[in-house]
VOKOLKE-393630 format. One record per atom (N, C-alpha, C): residue number from 1; atom name; z, x, y; residue in one letter. Coordinates in Angstrom, 3 decimals. Each point is the difference from the previous one (the first is absolute). Layout:
// residues N
(NUM,CA,(Z,X,Y),A)
...
***
This chain:
// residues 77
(1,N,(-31.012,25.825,19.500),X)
(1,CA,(0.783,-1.205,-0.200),X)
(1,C,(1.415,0.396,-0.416),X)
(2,N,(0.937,-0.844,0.276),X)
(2,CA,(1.590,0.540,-0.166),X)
(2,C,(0.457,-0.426,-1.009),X)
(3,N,(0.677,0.914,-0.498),X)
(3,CA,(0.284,-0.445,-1.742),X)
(3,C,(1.253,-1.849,0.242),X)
(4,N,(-0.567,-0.982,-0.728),X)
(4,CA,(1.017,-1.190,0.242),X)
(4,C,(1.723,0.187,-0.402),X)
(5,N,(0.141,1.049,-0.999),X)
(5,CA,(1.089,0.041,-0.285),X)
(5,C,(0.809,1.342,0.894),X)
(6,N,(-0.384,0.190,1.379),X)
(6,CA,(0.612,1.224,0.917),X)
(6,C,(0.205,-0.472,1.125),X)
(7,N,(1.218,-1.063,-0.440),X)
(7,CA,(0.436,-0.794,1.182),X)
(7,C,(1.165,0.409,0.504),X)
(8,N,(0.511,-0.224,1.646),X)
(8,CA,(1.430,0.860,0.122),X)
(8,C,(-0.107,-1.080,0.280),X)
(9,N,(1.152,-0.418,-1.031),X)
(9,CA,(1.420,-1.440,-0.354),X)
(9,C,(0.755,0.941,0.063),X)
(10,N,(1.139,-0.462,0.968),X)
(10,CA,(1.568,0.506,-0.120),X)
(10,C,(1.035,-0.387,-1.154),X)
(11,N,(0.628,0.543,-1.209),X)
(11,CA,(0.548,-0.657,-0.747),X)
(11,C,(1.319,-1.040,0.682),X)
(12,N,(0.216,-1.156,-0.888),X)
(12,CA,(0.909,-1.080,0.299),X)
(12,C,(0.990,0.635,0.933),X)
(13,N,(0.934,-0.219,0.938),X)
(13,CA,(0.677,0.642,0.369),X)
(13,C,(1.422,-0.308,-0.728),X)
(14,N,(0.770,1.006,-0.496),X)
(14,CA,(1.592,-0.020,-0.940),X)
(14,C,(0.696,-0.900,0.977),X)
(15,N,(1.198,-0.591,-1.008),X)
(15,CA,(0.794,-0.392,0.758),X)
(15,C,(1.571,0.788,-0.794),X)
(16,N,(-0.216,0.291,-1.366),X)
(16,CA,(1.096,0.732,-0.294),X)
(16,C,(-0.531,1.148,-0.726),X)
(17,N,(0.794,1.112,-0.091),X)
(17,CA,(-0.642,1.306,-0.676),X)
(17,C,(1.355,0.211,-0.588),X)
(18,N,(-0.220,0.541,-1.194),X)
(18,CA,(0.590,0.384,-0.979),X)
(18,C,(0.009,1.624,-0.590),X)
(19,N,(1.368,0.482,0.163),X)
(19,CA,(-0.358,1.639,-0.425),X)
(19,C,(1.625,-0.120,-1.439),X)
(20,N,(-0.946,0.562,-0.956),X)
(20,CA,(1.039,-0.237,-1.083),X)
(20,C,(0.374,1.681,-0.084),X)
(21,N,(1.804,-0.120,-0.122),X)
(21,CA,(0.873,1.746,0.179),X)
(21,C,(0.850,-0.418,-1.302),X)
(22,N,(-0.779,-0.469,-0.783),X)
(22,CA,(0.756,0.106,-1.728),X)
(22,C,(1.160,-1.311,-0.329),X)
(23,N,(0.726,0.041,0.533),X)
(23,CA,(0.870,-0.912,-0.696),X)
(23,C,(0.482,-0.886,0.875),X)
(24,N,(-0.972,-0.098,1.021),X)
(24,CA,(-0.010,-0.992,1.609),X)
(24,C,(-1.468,-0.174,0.381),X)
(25,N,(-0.447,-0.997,0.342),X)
(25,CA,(-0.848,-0.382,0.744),X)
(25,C,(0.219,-0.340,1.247),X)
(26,N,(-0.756,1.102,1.164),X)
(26,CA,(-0.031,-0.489,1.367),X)
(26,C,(-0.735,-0.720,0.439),X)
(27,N,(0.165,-1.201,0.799),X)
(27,CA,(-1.272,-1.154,0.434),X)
(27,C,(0.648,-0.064,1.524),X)
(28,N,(-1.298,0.564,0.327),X)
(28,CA,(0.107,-0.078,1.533),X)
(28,C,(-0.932,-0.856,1.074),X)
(29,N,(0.532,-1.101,0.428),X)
(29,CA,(-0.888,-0.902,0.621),X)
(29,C,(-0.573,0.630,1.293),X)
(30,N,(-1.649,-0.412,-0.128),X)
(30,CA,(-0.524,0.546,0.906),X)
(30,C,(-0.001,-1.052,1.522),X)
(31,N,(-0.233,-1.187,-0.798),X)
(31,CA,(-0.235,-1.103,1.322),X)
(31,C,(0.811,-0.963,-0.030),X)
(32,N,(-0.109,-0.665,1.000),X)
(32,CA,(0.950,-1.090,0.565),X)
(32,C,(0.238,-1.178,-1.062),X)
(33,N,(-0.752,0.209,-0.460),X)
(33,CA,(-0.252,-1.591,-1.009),X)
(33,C,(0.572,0.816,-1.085),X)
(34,N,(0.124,1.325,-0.280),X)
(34,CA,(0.498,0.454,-1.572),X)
(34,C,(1.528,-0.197,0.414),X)
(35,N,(0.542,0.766,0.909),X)
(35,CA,(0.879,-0.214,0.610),X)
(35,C,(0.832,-1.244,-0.140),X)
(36,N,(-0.851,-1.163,0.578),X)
(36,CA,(0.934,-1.160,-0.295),X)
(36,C,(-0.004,-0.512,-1.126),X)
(37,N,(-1.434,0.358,-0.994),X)
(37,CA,(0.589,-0.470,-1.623),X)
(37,C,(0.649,0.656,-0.523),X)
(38,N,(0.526,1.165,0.252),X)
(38,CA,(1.544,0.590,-0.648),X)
(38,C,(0.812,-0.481,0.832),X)
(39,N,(-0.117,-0.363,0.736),X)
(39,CA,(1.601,-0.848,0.663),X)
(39,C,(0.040,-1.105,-0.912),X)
(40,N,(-1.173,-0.682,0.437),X)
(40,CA,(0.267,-1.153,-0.716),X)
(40,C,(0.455,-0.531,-1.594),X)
(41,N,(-0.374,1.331,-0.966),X)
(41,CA,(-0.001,-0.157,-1.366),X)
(41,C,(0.940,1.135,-0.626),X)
(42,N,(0.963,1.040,0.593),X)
(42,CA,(0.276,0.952,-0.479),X)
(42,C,(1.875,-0.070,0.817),X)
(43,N,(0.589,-0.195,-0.919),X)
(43,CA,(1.650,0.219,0.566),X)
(43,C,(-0.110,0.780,1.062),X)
(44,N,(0.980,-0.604,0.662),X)
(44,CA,(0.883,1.337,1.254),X)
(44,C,(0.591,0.934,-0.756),X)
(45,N,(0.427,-0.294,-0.910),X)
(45,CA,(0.936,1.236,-0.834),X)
(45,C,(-0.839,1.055,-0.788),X)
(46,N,(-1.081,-0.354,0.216),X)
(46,CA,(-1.189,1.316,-0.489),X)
(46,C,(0.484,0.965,0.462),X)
(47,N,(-0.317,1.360,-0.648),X)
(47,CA,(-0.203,1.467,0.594),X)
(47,C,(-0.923,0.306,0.454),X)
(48,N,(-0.354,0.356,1.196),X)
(48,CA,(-0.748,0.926,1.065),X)
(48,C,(0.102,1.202,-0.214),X)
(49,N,(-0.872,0.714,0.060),X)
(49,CA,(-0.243,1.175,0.602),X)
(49,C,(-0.870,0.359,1.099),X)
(50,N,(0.175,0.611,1.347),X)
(50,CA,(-0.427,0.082,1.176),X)
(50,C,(-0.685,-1.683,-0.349),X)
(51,N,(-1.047,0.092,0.200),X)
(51,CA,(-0.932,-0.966,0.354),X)
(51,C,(-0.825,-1.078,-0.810),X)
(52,N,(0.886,0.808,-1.538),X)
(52,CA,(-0.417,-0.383,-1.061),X)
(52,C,(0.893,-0.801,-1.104),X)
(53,N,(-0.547,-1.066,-0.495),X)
(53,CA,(0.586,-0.633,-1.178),X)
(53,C,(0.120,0.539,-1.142),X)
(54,N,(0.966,0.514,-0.284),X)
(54,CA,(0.467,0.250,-1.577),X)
(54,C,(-0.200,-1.020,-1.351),X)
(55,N,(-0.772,0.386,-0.618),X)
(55,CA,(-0.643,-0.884,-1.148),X)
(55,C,(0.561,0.823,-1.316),X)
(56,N,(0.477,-0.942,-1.265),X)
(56,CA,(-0.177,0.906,-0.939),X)
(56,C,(-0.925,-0.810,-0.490),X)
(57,N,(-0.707,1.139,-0.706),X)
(57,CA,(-1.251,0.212,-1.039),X)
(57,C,(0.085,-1.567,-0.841),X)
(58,N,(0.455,-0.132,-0.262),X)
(58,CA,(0.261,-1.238,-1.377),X)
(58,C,(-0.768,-1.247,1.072),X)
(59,N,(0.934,-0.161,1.269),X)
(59,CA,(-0.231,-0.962,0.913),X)
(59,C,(-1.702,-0.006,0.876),X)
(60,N,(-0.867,1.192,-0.462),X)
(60,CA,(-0.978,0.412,0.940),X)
(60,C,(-1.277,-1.252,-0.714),X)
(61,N,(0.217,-0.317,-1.162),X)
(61,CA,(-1.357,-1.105,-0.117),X)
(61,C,(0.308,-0.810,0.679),X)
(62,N,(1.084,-0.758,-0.134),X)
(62,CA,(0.412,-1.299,0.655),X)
(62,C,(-0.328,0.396,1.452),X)
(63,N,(0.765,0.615,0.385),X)
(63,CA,(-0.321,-0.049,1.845),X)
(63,C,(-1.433,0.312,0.529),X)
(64,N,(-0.526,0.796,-0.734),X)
(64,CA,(-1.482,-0.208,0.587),X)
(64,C,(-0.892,-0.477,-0.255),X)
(65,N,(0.240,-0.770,-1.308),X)
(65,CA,(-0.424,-2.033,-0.267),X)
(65,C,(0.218,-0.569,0.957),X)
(66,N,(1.106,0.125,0.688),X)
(66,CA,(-0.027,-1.654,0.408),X)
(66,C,(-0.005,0.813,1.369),X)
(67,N,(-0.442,1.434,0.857),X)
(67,CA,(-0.434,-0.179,0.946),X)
(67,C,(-1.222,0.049,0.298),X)
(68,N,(-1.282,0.708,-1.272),X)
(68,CA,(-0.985,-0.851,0.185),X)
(68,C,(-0.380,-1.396,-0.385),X)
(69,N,(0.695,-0.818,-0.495),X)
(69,CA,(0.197,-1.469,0.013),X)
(69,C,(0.018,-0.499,1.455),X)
(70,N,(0.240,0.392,0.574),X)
(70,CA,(0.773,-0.362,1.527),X)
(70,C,(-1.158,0.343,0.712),X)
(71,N,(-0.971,1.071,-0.444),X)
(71,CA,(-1.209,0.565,1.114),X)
(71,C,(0.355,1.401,0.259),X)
(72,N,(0.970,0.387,0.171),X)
(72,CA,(0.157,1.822,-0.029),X)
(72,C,(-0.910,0.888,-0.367),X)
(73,N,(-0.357,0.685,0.814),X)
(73,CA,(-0.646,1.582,-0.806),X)
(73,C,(0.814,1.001,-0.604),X)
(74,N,(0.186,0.288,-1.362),X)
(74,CA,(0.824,1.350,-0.144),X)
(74,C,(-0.823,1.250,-0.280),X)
(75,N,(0.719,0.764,-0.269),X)
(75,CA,(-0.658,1.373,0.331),X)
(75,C,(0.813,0.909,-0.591),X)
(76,N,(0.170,1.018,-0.498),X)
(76,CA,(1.264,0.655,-1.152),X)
(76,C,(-1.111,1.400,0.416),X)
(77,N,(0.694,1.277,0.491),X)
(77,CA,(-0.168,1.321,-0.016),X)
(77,C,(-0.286,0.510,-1.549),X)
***
């Protein structure tokens, strides 16, 4: 008999991942929908890096409150 708890579930799939380099937080949207809730909620005058949103640390509860508020998956390296 097969053990009930040796199920292959794929985890949630991310929509933003997060890699913290000390005195910046990078948030890099994975999907289309993360994508447009940083358009939608985050200045044009933000800093980028390549592909990634520049966060400082202070600002990192708030923003990933209210993008799992919204339904987002995050994900932090």
């Amino acid at each position: 008999m097969a053990n009930p708890l040796d199920l292959d579930i794929a985890p949630p799939p991310r929509d933003l991942d997060f890699a913290f380099m000390g005195s910046i937080v990078l948030c890099t949207p994975v999907t289309d929908v993360a994508r447009t809730w940083i358009d939608d909620h985050v200045s044009e005058e933000s800093m980028w890096y390549g592909g990634s949103l520049c966060i400082e640390p202070r600002y990192l509860d708030d923003f990933v409150a209210g993008a799992m508020s919204d339904g987002l998956v995050c994900k932090a390296d």
